[in-house]
C-alpha positions in Angstrom: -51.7 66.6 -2.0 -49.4 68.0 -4.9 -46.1 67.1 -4.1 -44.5 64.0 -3.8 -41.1 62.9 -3.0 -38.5 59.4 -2.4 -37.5 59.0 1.4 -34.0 57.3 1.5 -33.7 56.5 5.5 -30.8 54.9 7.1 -32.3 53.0 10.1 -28.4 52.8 11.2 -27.2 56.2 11.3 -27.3 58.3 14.6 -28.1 56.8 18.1 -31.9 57.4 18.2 -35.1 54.9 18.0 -34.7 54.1 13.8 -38.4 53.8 13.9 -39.4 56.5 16.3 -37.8 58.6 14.4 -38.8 57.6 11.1 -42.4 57.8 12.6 -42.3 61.5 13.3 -40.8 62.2 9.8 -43.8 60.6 8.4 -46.1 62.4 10.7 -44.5 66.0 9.4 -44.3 65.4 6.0 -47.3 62.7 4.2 -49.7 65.4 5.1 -48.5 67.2 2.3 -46.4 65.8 0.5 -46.6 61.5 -0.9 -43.7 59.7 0.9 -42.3 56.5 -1.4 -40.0 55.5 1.3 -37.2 53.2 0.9 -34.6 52.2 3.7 -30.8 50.9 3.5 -29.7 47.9 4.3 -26.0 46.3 4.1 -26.6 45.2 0.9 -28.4 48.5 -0.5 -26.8 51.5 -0.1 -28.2 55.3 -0.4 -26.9 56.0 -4.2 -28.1 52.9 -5.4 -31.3 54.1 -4.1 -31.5 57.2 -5.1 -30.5 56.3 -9.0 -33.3 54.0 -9.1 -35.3 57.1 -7.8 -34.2 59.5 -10.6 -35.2 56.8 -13.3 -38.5 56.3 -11.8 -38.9 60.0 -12.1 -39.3 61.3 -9.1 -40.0 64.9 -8.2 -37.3 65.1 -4.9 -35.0 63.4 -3.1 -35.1 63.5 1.0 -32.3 61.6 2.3 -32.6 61.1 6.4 -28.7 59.5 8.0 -25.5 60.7 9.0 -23.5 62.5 6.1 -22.2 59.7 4.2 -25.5 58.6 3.5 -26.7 62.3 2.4 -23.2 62.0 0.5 -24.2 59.3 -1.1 -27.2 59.5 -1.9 -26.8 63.1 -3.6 -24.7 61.7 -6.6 -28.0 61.0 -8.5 -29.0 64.2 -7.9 -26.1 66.4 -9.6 -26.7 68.2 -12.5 -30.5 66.8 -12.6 -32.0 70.0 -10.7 -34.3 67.4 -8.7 -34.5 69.3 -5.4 -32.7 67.4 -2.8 -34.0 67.5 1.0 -31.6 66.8 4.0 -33.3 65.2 7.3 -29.8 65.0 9.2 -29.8 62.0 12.2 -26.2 61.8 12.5 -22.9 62.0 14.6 -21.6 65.1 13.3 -24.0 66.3 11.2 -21.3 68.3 9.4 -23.5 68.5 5.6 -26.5 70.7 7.8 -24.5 72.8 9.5 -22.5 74.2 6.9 -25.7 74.8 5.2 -27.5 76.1 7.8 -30.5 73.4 8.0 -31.8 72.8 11.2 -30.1 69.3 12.8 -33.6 68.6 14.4 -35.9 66.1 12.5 -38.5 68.6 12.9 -36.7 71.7 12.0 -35.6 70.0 9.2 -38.8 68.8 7.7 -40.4 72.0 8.3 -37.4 73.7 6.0 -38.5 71.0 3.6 -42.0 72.0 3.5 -41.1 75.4 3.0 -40.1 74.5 -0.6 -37.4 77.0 -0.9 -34.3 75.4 -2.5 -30.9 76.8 -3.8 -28.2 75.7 -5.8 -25.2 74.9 -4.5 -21.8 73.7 -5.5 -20.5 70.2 -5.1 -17.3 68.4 -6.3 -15.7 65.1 -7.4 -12.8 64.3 -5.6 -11.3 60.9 -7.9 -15.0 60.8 -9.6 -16.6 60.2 -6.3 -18.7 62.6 -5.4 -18.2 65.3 -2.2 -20.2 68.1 -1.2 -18.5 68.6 2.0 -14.9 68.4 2.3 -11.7 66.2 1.8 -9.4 65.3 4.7 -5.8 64.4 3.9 -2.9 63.7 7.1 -4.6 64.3 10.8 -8.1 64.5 9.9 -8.5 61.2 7.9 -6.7 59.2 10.8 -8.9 61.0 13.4 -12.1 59.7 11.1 -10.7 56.5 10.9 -10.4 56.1 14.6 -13.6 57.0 15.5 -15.4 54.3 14.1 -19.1 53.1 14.6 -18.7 51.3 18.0 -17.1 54.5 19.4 -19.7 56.6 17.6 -22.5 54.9 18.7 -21.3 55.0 22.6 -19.7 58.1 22.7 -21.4 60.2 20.0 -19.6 63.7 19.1 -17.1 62.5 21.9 -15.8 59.7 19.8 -14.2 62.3 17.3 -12.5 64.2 19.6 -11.1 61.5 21.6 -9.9 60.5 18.0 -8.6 63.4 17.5 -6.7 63.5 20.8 -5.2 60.1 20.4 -3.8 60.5 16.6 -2.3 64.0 17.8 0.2 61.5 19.9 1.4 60.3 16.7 1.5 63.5 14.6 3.4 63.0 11.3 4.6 65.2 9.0 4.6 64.7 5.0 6.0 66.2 1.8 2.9 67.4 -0.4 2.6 69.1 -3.6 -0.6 71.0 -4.2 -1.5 71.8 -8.0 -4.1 74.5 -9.2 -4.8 76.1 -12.2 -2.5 78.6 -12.2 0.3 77.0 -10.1 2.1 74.4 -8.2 2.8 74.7 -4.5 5.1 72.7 -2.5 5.5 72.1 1.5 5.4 70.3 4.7 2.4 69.4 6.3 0.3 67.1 9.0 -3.1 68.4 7.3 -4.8 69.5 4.4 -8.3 69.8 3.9 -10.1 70.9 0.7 -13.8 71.9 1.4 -16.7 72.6 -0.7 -18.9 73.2 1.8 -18.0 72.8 6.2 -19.5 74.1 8.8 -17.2 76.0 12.1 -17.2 72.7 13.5 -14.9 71.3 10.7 -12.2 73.2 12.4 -9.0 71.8 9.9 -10.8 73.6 7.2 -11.0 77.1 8.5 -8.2 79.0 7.4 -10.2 81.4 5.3 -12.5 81.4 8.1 -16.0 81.1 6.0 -16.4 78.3 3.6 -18.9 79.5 0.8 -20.6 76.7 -0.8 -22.5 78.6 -3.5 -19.2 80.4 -5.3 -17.6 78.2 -7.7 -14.6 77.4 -5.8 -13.0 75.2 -3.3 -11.1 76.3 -0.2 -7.9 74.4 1.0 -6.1 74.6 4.0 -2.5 73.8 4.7 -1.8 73.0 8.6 2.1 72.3 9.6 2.9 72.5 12.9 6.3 71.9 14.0 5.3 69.8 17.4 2.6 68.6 18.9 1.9 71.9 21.2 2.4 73.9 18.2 -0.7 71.4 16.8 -2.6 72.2 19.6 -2.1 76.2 19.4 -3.1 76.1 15.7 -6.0 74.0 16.2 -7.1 75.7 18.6 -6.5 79.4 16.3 -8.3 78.0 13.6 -11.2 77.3 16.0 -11.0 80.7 16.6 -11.1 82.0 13.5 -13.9 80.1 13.0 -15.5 81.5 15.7 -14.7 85.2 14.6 -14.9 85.0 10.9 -11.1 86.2 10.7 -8.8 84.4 8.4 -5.8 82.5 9.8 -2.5 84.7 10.8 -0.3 82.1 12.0 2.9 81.0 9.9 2.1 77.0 10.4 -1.2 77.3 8.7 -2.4 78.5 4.5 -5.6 78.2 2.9 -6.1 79.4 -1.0 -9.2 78.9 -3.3 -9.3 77.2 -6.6 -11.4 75.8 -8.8 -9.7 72.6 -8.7 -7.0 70.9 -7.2 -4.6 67.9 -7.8 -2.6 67.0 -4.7 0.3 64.4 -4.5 2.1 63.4 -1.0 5.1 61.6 0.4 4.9 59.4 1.4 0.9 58.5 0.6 -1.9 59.6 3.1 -5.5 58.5 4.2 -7.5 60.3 2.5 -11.3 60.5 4.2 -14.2 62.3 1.9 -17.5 63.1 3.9 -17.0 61.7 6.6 -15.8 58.3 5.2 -12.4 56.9 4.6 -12.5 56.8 0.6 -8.2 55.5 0.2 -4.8 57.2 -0.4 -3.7 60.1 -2.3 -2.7 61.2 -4.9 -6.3 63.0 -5.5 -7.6 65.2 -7.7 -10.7 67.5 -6.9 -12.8 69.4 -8.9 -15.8 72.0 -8.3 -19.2 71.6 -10.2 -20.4 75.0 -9.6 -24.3 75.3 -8.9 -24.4 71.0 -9.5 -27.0 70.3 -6.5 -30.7 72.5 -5.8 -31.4 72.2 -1.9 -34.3 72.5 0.4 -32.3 75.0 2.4 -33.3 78.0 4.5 -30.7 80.8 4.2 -26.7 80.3 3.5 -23.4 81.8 4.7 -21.5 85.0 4.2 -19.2 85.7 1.6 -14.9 85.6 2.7 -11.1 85.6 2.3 -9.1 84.5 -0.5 -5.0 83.0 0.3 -2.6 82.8 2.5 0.5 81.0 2.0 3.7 82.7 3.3 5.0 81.2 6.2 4.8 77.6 5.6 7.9 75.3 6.2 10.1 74.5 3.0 7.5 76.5 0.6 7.8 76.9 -3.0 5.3 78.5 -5.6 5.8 78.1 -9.1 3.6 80.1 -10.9 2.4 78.2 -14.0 2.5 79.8 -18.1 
């Protein structure tokens, strides 16, 4: 046995037997690789674990939960080339899928054996970190809704019952959205920046491919004008999704940037990962190649902006 490596398991996460499961990830991996396994408890969260990890030395990171705990348990990670290994046991699952790792605990481990990793972007959004996306408007009040009483009855039902209950109070806010090279202002019920999001992040979609591996972070802009104009664009971005076509509608932008400072008005939930983090303003930027992953293959390069068409739109390109 040559390799060895820190579990981090959430025996909360997901709606499966914590010690079953934790069971057959022992039963895959110790054969080849030395498990120090610690778990989380109310008081001890993933990233506290995981920095203790990276002192001790360790030679990888697995983290097994839903994706706040492989959020947080990553920020020890960046910029440390320590491989990291993702055993997803989630609601949404939302970190695997956009990278393409198998969401069964056996898959999973088996992509972990495989020792093939790749670096892959991440980002602070505020100096916490995100490797997925941020959710500002719709999406953060559909999170916040769908909390771990519904998740744990309903599973990947509690999100879109969520969804369906904030779209009956759909607002609209004033938000300004600053890159490197300009400042763009509009209406909006949505924005979503992503590093990295899978097809079922459908709010992040408008270039239709997220790529997690070039240096930059996609946004997307949704403003519908009603509530069945909500529900067409949600469902076009879906579709897009689906067939790898960027966004045509007038209610919905993305561009890419390296970084991104976004103000609103009046303030908006703001959810990172999958968590509810606080308010805007927020300010996001991309650590290119910050994270190595046990991964097995990633997504196909896309798009780059879309912005005419949005309600009450300015662009003031910056000296």
């Amino acid at each position: 046995m040559s390799r060895s490596a820190c579990l981090i398991f959430n025996p909360a996460a997901g709606q499966g037997d914590p010690e079953l499961e934790l069971d057959q990830i022992r039963s895959i991996l110790e054969p080849e690789i030395e498990l120090d396994i610690y778990l989380t408890t109310e008081e001890i969260d993933a990233d506290e674990l995981a920095r203790a990890a990276v002192e001790r030395g360790v030679e990888a990171i697995i983290a097994s939960g839903g994706d706040g705990t492989l959020s947080a348990a990553l920020e020890a990670v960046i910029n440390t080339d320590i491989p990291f290994g993702i055993i997803s046991r989630g609601t949404a699952n939302a970190f695997a899928a956009a990278l393409s790792i198998p969401d069964t605990i056996a898959a999973a481990c088996q992509t972990i054996l495989q020792g093939k990793t790749r670096l892959i972007d991440v980002a602070y959004c505020n100096e916490r970190p995100m490797v997925l996306l941020a959710g500002i408007g719709f999406e953060a009040g559909t999170v916040e809704k769908a909390d771990r009483e519904a998740k744990n009855r309903f599973g990947m039902m509690a999100y879109i019952m969520a969804g369906i209950q904030e779209l009956g109070s759909l607002q609209k806010f004033a938000v300004e959205i600053e890159t490197e090279d300009k400042i763009i202002q509009t209406i909006a019920s949505a924005v979503t920046v992503a590093n990295a999001a899978p097809p079922t992040c459908v709010l992040a979609q408008g270039p239709a491919g997220i790529i997690f591996d070039d240096g930059l972070l996609d946004l997307t802009i949704v403003a519908p004008e009603t509530k069945a104009s909500a529900i067409a664009a949600t469902f076009h971005l879906f579709q897009t999704a689906s067939t790898g076509t960027p966004v045509e509608r007038d209610d919905i932008g993305y561009l890419r940037s390296k970084q991104f400072k976004i103000t609103t008005d009046p303030l908006q939930k703001v959810v990172i990962d999958g968590e509810i983090f606080g308010t805007t303003p927020i300010e996001i930027n991309c650590i290119p190649a910050g994270l190595r992953v046990f991964v097995p293959n990633v997504p196909e390069d896309i798009p780059t902006e879309k912005l005419e068409g949005l309600p009450n739109l300015t662009v003031e390109i910056k000296n």
